[in-house]
C-alpha positions in Angstrom: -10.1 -27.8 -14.4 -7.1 -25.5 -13.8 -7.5 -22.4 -11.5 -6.6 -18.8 -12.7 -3.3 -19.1 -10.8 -2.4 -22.1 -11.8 -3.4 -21.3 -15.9 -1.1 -18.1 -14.9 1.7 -19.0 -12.6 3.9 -15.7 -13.8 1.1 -13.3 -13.3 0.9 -10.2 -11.0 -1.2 -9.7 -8.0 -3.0 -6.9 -10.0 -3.5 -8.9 -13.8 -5.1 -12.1 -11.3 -7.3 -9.7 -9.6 -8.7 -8.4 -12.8 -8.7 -11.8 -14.5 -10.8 -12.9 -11.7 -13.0 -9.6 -11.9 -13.5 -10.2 -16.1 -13.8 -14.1 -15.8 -16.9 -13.1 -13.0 -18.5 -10.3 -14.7 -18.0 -10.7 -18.3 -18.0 -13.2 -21.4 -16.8 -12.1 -25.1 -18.6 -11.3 -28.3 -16.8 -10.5 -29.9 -13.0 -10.7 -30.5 -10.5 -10.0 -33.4 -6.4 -10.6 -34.1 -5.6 -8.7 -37.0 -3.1 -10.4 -39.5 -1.5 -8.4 -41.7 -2.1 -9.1 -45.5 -5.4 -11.0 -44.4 -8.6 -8.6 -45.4 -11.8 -9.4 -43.6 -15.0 -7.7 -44.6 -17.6 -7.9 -41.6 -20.9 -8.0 -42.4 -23.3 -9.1 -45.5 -22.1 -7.8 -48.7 -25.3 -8.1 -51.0 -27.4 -6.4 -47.4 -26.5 -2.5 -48.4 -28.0 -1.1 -45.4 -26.0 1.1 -42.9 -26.0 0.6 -39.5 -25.0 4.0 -38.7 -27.8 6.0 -40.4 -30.3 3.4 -41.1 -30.3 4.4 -44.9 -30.4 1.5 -47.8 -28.9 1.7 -51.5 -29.8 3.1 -53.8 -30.5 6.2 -51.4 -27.0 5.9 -50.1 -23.9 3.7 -52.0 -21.4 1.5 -50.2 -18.4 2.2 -52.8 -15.6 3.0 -50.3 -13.6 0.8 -48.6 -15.2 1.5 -44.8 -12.5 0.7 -42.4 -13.9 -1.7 -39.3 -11.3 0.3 -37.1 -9.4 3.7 -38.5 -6.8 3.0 -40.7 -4.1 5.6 -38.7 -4.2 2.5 -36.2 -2.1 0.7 -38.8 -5.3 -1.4 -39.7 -5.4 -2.1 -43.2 -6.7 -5.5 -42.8 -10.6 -5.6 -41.4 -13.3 -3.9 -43.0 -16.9 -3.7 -43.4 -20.0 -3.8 -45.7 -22.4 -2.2 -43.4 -21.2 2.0 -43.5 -22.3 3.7 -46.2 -19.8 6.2 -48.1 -22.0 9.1 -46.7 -21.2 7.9 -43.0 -17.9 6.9 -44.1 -16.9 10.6 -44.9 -18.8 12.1 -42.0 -17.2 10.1 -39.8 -13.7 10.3 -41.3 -13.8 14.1 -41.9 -15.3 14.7 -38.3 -14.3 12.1 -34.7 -12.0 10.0 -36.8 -10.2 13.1 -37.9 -9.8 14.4 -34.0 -8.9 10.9 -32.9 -5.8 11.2 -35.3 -5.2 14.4 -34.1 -5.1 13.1 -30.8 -2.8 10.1 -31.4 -0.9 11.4 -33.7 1.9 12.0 -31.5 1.9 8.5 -29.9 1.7 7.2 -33.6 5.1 8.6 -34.3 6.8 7.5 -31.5 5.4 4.2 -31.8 6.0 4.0 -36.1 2.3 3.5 -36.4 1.7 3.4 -40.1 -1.6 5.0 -41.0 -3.0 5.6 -44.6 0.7 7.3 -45.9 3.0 5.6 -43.3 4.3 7.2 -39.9 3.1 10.2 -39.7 5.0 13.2 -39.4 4.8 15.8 -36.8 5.7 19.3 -37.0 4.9 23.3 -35.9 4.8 25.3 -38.9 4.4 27.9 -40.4 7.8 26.8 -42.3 8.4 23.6 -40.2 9.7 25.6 -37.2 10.1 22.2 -35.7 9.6 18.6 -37.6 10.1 14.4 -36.3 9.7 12.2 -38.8 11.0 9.0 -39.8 13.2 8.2 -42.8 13.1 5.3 -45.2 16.0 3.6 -43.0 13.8 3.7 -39.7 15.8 6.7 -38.3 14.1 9.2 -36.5 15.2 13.2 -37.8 15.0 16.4 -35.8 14.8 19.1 -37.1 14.6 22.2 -35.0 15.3 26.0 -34.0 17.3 26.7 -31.0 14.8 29.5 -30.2 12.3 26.5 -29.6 13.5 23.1 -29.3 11.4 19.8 -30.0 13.7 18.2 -28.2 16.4 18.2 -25.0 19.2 16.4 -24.0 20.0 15.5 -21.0 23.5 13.6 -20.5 23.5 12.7 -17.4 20.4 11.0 -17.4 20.8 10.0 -20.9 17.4 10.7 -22.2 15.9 13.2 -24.8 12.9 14.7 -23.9 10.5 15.8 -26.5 7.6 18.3 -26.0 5.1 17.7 -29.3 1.9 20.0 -29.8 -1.2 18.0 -30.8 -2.9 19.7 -34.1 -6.5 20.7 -32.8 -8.6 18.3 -31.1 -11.9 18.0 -29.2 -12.1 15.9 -26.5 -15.5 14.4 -27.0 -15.2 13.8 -30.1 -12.4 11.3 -29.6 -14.5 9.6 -27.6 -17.1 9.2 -30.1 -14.7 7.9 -32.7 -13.4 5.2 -29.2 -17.3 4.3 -29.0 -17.8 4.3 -33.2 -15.3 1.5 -32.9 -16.9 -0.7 -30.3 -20.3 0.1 -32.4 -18.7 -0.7 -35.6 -17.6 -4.7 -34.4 -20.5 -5.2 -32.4 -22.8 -7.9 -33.3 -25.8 -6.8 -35.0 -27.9 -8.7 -32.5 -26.3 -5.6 -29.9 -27.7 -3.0 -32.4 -31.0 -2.3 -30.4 -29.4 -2.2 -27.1 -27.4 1.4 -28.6 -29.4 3.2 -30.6 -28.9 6.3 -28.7 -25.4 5.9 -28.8 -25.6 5.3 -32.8 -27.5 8.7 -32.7 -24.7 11.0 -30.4 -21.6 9.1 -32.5 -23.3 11.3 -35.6 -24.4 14.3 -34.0 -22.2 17.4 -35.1 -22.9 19.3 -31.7 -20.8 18.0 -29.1 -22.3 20.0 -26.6 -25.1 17.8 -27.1 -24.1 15.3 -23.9 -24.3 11.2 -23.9 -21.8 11.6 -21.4 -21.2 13.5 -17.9 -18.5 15.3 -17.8 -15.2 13.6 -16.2 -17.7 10.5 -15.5 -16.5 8.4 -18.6 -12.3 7.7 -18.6 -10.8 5.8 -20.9 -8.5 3.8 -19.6 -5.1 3.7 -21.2 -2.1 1.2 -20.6 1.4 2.2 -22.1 4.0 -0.9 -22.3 7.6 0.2 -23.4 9.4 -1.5 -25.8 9.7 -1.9 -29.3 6.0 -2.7 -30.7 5.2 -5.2 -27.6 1.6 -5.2 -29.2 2.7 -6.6 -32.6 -0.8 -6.9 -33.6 -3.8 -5.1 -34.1 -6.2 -6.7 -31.3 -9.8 -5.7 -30.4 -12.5 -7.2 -27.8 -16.0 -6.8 -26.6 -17.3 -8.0 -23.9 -20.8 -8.4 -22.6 -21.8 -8.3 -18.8 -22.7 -11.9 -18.0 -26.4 -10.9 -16.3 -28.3 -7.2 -15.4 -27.9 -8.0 -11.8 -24.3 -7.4 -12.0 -23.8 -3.9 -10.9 -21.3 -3.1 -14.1 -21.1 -1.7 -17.5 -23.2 -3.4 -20.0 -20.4 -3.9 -22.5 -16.6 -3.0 -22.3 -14.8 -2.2 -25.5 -10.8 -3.1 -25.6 -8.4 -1.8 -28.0 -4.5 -2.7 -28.3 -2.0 -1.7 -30.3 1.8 -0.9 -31.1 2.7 0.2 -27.5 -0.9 1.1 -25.9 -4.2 -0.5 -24.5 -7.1 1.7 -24.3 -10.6 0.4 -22.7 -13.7 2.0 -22.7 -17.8 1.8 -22.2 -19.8 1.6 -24.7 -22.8 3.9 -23.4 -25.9 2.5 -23.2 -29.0 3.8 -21.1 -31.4 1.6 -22.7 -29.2 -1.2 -20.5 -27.0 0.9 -18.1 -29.8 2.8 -16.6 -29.9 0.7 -13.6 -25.8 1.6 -12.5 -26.1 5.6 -13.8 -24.5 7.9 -11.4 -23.5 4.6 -9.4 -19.8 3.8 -8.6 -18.8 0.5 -10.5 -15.9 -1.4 -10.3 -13.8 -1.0 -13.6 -10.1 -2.2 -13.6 -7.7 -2.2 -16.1 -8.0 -5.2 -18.4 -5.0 -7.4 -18.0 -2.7 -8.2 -20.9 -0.4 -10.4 -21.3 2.4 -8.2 -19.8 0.5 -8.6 -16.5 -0.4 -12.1 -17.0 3.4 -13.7 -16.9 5.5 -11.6 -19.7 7.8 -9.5 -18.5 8.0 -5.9 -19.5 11.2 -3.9 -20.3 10.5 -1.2 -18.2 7.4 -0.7 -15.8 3.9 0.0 -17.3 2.3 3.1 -17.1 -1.2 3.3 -16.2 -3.8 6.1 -15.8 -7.2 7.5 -16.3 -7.7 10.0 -19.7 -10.6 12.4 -19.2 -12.1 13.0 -23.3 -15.7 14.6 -21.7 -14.4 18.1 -23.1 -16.6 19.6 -25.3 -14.4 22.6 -26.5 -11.4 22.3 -29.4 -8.3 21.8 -27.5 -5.6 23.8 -29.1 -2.0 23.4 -29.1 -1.8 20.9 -26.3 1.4 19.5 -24.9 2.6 16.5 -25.1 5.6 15.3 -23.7 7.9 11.8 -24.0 10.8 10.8 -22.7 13.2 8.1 -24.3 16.9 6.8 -23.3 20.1 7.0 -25.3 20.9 4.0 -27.9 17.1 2.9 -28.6 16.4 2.1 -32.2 13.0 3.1 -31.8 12.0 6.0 -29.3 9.8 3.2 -27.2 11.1 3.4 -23.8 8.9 5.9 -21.6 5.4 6.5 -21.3 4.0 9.6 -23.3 2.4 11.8 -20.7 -1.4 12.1 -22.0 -3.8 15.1 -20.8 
């Protein structure tokens, strides 16, 4: 059988590491590739019980179309049967809301198209500032000189952009990270999270799952133009509880990003809490022997606030001549 380094001759020091560290520590459960135009319903149609809240029809009805992952992420292809149209408001009116919040500046830069397309982002009253995209995949600016949106600078040949996020709280983006994980994992996992299932629909996110700055997400940014064509999502499953790591690792790609996170679980985690684990960065296929444009940008995101963020800054730099505003890293809190 073919070694690591010989199944990936290309790859970096770092993406073999990793490989290596996954390959030893972890096997899937579950894994999807979303193809656009193909709808996938997960779950038992004719079983009407949520797994969120617990509730069955006819005390709760499962008439909405309940998204597997949210539908700002451009997925308009996998779906479930198991969230019933209470949950599915809740949830969408409440973390999933804050998570678009959140990404909505990333989702402009990278022409994410949510539920009405790219979004659009602007500081109003009266669009004091606006970015969005036109129907010929142009990007307009509209500004004041009084406060630009943007900045040139020739001799770099780059436009900076400094966005404001629309209010956010931290914690809650989490939550909608974790709802995610929750929502694909097999219902065989349920048990092993109930606790988590309970703080993903709590309304006071002072209420604490998490320790503060104790739970990153991890976030990879590639540049280029959509080098993640496809929606892609993994779990995986620590391969035995005398492995001192996370019970189950949650993996989310996309457009231009990679984000990875825990799925919390003290019913199996209690074991490592307040421990130092080994975590990497899970290696994709930019790390494993395809070359990148530019380099990618790596780093920790702390989401363990508990207060509405306001206003926040968020800053992107791209170079002169790109089609698509893809070429730098958008520098997250």
């Amino acid at each position: 059988m073919a070694t690591i380094d010989e199944l990936f001759p290309g790859a970096s020091e770092d993406g073999l590491l990793a490989l290596r560290f996954y390959e030893e520590n972890y096997f899937s459960i579950a894994e999807w590739i979303l193809e656009p135009g193909k709808k996938i319903i997960l779950g038992d149609p004719a079983d009407k019980t949520c797994r969120f809240c617990g509730k069955r029809s006819p005390e709760v009805t499962f008439e909405m179309e309940a998204h597997a992952l949210p539908e700002c992420l451009g997925n308009k292809s996998l779906f479930t049967a198991y969230e019933c149209d209470v949950c599915n408001g809740f949830f969408g009116r409440g973390i999933e809301n804050d998570f678009g919040n959140w990404a909505k500046p990333q989702h402009l830069f990278g022409q994410i198209r949510g539920k009405k397309g790219v979004p659009v982002v602007k500081k109003g009253p009266g669009d004091k500032w606006r970015l969005e995209w036109n129907a010929s995949d142009i990007l307009e600016i509209t500004q004041s000189d009084d406060d630009p949106v943007a900045v040139v600078d020739d001799a770099a040949k780059q436009i900076t952009f400094t966005l404001s996020r629309d209010p956010y709280t931290p914690v809650a983006v989490l939550k909608a990270f974790t709802k995610m994980g929750l929502t694909l994992l097999p219902r065989e996992e349920l048990p092993n999270f109930r606790v988590a299932l309970a703080w993903i629909r709590n309304r006071d996110h002072s209420a604490g799952l998490v320790k503060e700055k104790e739970f990153p997400v991890l976030h990879t940014f590639v540049p280029g133009n959509a080098p993640f064509v496809k929606i892609a999502a993994v779990l995986l499953r620590r391969k035995g509880d005398d492995l001192a790591v996370p019970y189950v690792t949650f993996v989310l790609t996309y457009g231009n990003e990679v984000f990875q996170t825990i799925l919390p679980t003290p019913e199996r985690d209690a074991a490592i809490s307040g421990r130092k684990v080994q975590y990497p960065y899970f290696p994709n296929v930019y790390d494993l022997g395809v070359t990148p444009r530019e380099p990618i940008g790596r780093k920790w995101v702390d989401l363990s606030g508990r207060t509405v963020v306001r206003g926040e800054k968020v800053q992107t730099r791209i170079g002169y001549g790109s089609a698509r505003p893809r070429d730098s890293e958008p520098q997250l809190p």
